[in-house]
KEKE-3310 file (N, C-alpha, C; in steps of 0.2 Angstrom, whole numbers, plus 5000, padded with zeros to 4 digits):
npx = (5096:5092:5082:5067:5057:5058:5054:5050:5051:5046:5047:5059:5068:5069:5069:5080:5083:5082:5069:5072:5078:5094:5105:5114:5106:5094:5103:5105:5093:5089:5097:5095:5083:5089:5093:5080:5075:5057:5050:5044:5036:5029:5022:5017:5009:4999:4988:4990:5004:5012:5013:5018:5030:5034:5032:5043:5054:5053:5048:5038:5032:5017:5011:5012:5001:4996:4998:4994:4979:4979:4980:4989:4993:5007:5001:4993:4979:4969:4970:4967:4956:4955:4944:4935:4924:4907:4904:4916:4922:4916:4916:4930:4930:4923:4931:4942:4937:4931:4947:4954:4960:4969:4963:4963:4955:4957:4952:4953:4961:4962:4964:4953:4950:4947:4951:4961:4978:4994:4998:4992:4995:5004:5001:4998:5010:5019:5014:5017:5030:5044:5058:5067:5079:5081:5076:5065:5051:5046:5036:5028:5026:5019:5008:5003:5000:4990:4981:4978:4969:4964:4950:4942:4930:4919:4910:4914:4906:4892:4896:4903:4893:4882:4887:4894:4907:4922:4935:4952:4961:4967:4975:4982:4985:4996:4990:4989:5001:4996:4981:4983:4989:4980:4968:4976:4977:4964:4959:4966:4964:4951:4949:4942:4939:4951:4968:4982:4994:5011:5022:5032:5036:5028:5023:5014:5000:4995:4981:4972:4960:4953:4964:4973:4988:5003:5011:5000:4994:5007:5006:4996:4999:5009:5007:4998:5005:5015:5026:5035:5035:5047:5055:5057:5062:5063:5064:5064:5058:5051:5036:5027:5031:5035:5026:5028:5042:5043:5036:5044:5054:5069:5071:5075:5082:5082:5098:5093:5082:5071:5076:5067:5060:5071:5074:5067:5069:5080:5091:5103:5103:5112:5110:5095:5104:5114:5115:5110:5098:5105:5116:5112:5104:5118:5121:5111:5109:5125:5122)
npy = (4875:4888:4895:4894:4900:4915:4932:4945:4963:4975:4987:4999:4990:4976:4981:4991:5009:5013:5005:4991:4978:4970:4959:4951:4951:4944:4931:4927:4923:4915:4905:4905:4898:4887:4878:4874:4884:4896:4909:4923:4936:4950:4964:4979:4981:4981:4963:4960:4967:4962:4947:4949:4953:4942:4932:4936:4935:4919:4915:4901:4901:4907:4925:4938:4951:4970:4975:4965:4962:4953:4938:4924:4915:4909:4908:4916:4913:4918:4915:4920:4936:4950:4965:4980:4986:4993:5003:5008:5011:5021:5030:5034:5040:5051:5058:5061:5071:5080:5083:5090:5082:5068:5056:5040:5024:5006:4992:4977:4976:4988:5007:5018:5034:5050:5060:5065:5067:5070:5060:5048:5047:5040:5028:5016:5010:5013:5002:4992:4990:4990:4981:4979:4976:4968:4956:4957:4951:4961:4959:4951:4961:4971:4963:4962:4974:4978:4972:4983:4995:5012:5021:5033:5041:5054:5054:5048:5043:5039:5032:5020:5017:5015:5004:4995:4991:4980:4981:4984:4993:5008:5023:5038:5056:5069:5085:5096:5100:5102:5097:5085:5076:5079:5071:5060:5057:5056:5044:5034:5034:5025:5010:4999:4997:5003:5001:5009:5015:5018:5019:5028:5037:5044:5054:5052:5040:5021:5013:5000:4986:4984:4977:4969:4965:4966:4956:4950:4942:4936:4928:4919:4914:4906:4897:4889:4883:4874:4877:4888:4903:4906:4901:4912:4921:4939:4953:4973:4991:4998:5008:5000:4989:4986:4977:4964:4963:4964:4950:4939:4926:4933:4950:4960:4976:4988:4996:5009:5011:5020:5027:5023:5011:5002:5000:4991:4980:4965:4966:4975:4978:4982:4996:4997:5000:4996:4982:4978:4965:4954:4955:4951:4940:4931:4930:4927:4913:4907:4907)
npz = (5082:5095:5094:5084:5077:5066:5069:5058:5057:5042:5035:5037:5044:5037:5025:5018:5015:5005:5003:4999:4996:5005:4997:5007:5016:5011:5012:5025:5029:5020:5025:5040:5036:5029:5041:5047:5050:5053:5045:5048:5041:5049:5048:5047:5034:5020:5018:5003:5000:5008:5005:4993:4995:5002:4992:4984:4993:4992:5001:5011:5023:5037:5036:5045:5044:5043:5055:5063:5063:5052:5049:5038:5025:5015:5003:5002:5008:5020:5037:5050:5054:5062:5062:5063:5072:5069:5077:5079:5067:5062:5074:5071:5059:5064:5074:5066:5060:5070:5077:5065:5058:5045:5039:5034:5028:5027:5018:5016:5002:4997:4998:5006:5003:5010:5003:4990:4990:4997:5006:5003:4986:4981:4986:4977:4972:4982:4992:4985:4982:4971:4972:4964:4967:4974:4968:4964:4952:4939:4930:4939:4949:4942:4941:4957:4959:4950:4958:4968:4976:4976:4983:4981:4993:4997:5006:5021:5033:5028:5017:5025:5034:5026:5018:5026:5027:5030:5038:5041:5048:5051:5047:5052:5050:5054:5053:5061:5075:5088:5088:5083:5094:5104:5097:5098:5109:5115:5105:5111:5122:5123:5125:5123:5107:5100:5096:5098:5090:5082:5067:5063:5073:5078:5069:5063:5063:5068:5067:5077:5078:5095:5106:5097:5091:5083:5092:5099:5090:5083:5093:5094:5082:5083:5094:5085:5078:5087:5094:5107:5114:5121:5110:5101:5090:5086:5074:5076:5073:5076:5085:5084:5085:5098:5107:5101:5104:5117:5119:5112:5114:5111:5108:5095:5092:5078:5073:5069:5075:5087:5106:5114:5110:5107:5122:5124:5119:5121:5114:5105:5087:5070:5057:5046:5036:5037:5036:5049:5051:5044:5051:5065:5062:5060:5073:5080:5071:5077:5091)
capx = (5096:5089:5075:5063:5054:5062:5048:5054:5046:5049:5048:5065:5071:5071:5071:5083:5082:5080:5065:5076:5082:5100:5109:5118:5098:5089:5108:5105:5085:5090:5102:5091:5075:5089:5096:5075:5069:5053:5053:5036:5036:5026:5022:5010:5009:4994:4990:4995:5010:5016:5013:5019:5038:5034:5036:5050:5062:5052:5046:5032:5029:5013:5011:5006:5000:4992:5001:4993:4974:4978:4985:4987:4996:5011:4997:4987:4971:4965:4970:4962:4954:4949:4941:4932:4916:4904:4905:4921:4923:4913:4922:4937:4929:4922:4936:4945:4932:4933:4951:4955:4967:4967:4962:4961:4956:4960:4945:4954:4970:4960:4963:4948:4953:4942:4954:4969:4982:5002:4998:4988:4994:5006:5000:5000:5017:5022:5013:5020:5037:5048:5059:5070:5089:5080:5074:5057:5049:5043:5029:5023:5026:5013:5001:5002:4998:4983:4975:4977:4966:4963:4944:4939:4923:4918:4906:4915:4901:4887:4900:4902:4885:4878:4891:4896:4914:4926:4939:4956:4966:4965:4981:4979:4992:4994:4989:4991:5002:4992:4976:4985:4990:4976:4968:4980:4975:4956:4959:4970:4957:4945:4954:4937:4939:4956:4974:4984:5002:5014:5026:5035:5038:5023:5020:5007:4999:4992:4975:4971:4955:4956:4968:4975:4994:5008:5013:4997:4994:5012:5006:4991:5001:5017:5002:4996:5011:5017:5033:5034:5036:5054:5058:5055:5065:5060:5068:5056:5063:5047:5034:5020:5036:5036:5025:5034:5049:5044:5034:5047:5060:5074:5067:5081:5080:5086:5100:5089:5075:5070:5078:5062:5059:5078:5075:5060:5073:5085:5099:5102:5109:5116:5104:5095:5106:5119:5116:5106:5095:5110:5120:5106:5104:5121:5119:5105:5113:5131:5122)
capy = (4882:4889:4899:4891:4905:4922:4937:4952:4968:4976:4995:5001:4983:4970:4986:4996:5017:5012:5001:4987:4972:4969:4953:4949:4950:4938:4926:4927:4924:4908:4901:4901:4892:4880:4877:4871:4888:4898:4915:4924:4943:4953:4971:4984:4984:4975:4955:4959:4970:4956:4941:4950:4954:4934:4928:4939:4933:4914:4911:4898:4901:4911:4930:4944:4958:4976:4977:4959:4959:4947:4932:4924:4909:4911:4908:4921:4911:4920:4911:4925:4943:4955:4970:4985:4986:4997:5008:5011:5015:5028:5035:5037:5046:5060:5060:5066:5080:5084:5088:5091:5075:5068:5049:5035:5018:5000:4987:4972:4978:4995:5014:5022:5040:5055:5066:5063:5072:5068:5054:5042:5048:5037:5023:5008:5011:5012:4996:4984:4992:4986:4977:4976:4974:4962:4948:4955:4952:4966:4956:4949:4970:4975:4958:4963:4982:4978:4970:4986:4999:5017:5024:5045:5045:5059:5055:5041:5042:5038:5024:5015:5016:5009:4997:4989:4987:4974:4987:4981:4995:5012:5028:5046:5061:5076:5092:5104:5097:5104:5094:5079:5075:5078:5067:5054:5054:5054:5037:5030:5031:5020:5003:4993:4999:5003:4998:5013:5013:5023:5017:5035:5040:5048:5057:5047:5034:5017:5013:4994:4983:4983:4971:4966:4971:4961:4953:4946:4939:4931:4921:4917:4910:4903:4892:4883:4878:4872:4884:4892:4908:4908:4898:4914:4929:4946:4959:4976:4995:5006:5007:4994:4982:4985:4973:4958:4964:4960:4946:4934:4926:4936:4954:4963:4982:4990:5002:5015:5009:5028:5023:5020:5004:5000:4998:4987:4974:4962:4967:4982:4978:4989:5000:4995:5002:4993:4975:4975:4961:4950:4953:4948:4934:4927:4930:4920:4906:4905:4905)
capz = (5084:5099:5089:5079:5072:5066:5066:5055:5052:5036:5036:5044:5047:5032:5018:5019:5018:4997:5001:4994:5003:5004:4997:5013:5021:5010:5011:5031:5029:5018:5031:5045:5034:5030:5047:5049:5056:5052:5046:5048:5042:5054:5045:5045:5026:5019:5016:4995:5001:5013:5002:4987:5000:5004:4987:4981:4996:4991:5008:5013:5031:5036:5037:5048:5042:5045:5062:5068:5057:5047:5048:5030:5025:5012:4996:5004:5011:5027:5044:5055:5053:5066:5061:5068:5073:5067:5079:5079:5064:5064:5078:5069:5055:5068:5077:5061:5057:5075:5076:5059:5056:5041:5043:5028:5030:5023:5017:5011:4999:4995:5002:5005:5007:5009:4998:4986:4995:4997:5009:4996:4980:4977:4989:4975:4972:4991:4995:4981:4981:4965:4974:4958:4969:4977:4964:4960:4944:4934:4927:4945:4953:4940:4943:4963:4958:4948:4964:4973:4974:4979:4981:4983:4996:4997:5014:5023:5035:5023:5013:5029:5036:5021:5014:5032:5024:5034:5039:5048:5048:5052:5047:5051:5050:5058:5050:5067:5080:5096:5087:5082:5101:5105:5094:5099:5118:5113:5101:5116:5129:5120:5125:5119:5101:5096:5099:5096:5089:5078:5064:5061:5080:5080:5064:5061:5070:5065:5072:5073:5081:5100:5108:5090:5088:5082:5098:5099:5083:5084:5099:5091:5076:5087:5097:5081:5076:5091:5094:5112:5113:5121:5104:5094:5089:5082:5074:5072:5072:5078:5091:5084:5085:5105:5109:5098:5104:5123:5120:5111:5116:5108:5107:5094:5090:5075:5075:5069:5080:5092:5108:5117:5107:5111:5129:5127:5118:5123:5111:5098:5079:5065:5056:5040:5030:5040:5037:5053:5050:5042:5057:5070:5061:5061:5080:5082:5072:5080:5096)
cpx = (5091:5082:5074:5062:5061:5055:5050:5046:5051:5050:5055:5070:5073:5070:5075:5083:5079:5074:5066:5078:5090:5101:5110:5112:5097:5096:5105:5099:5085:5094:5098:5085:5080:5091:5087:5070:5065:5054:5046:5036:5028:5026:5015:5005:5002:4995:4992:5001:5015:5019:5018:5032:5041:5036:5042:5055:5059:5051:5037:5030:5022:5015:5009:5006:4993:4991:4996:4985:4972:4982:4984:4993:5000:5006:4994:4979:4974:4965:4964:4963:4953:4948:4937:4926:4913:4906:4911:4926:4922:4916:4927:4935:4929:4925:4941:4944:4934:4940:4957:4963:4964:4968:4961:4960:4956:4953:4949:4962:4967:4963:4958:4951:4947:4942:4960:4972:4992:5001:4995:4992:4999:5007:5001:5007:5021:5020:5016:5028:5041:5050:5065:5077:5085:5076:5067:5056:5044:5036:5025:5023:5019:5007:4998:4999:4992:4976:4974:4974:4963:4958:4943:4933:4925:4914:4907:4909:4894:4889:4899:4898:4883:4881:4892:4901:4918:4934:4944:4962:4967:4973:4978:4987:4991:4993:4992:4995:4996:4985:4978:4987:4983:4969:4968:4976:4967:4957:4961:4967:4952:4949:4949:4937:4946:4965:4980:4993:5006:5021:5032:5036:5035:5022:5016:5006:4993:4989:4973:4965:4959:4959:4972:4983:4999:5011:5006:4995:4999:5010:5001:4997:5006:5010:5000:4998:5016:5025:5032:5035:5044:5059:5060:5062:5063:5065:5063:5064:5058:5042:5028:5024:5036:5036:5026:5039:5049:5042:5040:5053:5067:5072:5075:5077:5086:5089:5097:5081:5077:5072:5073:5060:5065:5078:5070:5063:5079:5091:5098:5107:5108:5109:5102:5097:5116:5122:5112:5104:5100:5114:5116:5107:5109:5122:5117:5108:5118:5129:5126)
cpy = (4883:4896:4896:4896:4914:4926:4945:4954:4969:4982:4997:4994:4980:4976:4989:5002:5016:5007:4995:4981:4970:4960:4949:4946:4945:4932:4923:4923:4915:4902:4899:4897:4884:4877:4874:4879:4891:4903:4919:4933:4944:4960:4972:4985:4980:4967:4955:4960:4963:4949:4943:4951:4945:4931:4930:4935:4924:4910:4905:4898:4907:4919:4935:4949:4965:4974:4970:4957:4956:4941:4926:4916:4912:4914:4914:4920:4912:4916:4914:4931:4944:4962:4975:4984:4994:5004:5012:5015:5024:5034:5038:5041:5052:5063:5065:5070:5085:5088:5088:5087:5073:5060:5044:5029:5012:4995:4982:4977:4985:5000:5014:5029:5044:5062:5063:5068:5068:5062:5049:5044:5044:5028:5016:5007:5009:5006:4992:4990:4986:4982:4974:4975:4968:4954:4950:4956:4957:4964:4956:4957:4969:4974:4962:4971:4982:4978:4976:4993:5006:5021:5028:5042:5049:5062:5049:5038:5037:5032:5019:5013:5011:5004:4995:4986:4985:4978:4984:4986:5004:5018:5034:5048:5067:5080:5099:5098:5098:5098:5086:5076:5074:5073:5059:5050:5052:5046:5032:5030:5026:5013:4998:4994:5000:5000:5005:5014:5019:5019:5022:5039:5045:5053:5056:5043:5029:5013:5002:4992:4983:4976:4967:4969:4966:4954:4946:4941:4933:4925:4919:4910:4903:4893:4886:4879:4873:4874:4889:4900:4912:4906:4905:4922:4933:4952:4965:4985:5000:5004:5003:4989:4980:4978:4965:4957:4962:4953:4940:4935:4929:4942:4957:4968:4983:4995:5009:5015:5016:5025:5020:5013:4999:4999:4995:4980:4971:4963:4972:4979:4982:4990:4997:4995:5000:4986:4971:4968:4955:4947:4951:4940:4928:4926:4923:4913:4903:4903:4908)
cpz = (5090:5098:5085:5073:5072:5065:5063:5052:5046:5036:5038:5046:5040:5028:5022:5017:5007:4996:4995:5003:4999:5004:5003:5015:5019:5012:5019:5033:5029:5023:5038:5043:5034:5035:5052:5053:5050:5049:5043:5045:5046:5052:5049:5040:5026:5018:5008:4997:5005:5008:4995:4989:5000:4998:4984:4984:4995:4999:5010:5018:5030:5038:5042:5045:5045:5052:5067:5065:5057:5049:5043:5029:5017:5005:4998:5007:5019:5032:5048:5054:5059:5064:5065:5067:5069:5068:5080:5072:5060:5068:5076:5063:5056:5070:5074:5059:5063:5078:5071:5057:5051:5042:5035:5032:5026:5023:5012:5009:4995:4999:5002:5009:5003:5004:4995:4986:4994:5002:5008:4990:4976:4981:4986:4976:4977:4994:4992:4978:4975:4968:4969:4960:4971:4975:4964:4953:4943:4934:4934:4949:4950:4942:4950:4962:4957:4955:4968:4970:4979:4978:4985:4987:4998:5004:5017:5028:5033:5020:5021:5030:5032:5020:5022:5031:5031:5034:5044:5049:5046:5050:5048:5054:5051:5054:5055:5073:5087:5094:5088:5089:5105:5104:5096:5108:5118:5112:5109:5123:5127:5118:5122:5113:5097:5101:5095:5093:5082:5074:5061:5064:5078:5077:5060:5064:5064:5068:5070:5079:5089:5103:5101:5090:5086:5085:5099:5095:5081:5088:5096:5085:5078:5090:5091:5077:5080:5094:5102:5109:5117:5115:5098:5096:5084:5083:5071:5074:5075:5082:5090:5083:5093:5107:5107:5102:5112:5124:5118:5114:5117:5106:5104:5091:5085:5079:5074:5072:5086:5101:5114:5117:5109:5117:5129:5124:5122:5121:5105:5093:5077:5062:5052:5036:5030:5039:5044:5055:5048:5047:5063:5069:5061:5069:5082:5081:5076:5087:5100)
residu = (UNK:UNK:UNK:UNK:UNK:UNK:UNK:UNK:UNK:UNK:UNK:UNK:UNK:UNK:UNK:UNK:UNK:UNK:UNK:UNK:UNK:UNK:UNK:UNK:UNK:UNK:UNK:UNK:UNK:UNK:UNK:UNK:UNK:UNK:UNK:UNK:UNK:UNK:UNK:UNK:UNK:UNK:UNK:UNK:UNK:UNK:UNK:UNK:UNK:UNK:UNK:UNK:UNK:UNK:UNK:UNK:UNK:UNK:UNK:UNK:UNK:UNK:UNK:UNK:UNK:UNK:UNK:UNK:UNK:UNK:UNK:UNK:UNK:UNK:UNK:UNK:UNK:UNK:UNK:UNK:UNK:UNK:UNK:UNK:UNK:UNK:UNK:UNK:UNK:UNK:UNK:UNK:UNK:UNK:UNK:UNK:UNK:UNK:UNK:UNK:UNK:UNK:UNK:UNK:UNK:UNK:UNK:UNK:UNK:UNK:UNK:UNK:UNK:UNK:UNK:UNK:UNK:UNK:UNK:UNK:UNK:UNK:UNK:UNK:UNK:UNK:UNK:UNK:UNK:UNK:UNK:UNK:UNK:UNK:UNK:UNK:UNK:UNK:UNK:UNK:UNK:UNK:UNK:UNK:UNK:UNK:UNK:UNK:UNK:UNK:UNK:UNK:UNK:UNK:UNK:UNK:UNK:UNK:UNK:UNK:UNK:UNK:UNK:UNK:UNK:UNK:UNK:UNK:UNK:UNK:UNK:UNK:UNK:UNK:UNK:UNK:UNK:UNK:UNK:UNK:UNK:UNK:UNK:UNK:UNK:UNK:UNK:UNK:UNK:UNK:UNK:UNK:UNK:UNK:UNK:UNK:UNK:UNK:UNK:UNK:UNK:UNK:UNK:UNK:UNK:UNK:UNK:UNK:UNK:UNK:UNK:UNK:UNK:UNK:UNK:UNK:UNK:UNK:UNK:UNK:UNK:UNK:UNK:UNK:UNK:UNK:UNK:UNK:UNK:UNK:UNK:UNK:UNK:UNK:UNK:UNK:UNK:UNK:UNK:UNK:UNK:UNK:UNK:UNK:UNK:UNK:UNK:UNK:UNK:UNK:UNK:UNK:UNK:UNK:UNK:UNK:UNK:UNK:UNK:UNK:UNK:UNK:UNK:UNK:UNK:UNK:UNK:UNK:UNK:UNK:UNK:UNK:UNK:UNK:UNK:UNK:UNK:UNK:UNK:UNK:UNK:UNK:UNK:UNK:UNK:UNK:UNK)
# end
């Protein structure tokens, strides 16, 4: 084949609209590992959520997680972290007070949320999705559940400061339009601190370490495997897939990818709810 590696997000791309993975999907998945290629998921989600999507579809290549982070090996031992610095975390706290966005952050496979509101409250859930069309086990859903966890501070300030938690992963959601833009361009000026992006065309946005984003992370991983980077293809659907989508060889946009993202690929598939991902893939192999 003329692609080693395959890079899939999961959100909008490998799930489709039922947070299920389609037959057709994992068939297509199977065909390129056995034809000898890779197949690296590259999510947002956390390193549980990823490895937990990893074992279902029974893949052993390594992971990316939380929008480029993490880099994890199929078992789950920790390739490479980057995380926020102090200071920056902090920034994002005050940032949220200052205009009145509501900001949670990620320590490991924990929440830390300042309130339990409609945007955490059913976060384990949302992170270890059943999975049940798609060959997950009941038993092991629950096991990956256990491991995650959602903790109330009530003065994130105060919690950071003192505990000094290893923070790689930043979400916040508008409350007021006029403030949340504004918000937005603040974060997005401070290039030494964060890397700004959006996985719900900008009804939220998902904050990562500066210079960290999927793309990067890729090339990180592509390199120590010995794999160019024109060897690789990616398929993503939203705008913290951009930079994947230019950097690899083969950049494919979902059909329901916002067409901004669609013009930063080399070729558009059907939607997620289309077979998308199935169809790309036989692409790729046919050649």
């Amino acid at each position: 084949m003329e692609y080693k590696l395959l890079a899939l997000d999961l959100d909008g791309t490998v799930f489709n609209s039922r947070k299920e993975i389609d037959q057709e999907t994992i068939q297509a998945i199977y065909e390129f590992k056995e034809r000898g290629g890779k197949v690296v998921i590259c999510s947002g989600r956390s390193p549980l959520s990823t490895k937990w999507v990893s074992e279902t579809l029974r893949l052993d290549d390594p992971i990316i997680a939380y929008n480029g982070a993490v880099i994890q090996e199929a078992n789950g031992q920790v390739l490479t972290q980057a995380a926020f610095s102090q200071k920056g975390i902090q920034t994002f706290i005050e940032a949220c007070a200052t205009f009145n966005v509501y900001g949670h952050l990620y320590e490991g496979n924990t929440l830390l949320v300042p309130e339990r509101n409609r945007w955490n409250e059913n976060w384990i859930e949302n992170n270890i999705p059943a999975l049940s069309l798609s060959g997950g086990n009941k038993e092991s859903c629950e096991r990956f559940r256990r491991n995650c966890n959602v903790q109330q501070i009530d003065d994130l300030v105060e919690y950071t400061d003192k505990n000094t938690p290893t923070i790689l992963k930043f979400a916040a959601f508008r409350k007021e339009e006029d403030n949340f833009q504004e918000f937005t361009r603040y974060l997005s000026g401070m290039k030494n601190e964060f890397e700004v992006s959006s996985s719900l065309n900008y009804s939220n946005l998902e904050i990562s370490p500066s210079k960290t984003t999927k793309g990067t992370s890729l090339n990180m991983l592509i390199d120590s495997l010995g794999i160019h980077m024109s060897e690789v293809a990616a398929i993503g659907d939203n705008f913290n897939d951009i930079d994947m989508l230019r950097l690899a060889g083969l950049g494919i946009a979902m059909g329901n990818a916002p067409s901004n993202v669609k013009a930063e690929a080399n070729m558009v598939t059907a939607t997620n709810d289309e077979l998308g991902v199935a169809k790309a893939i036989s692409s790729i192999i046919k050649g």
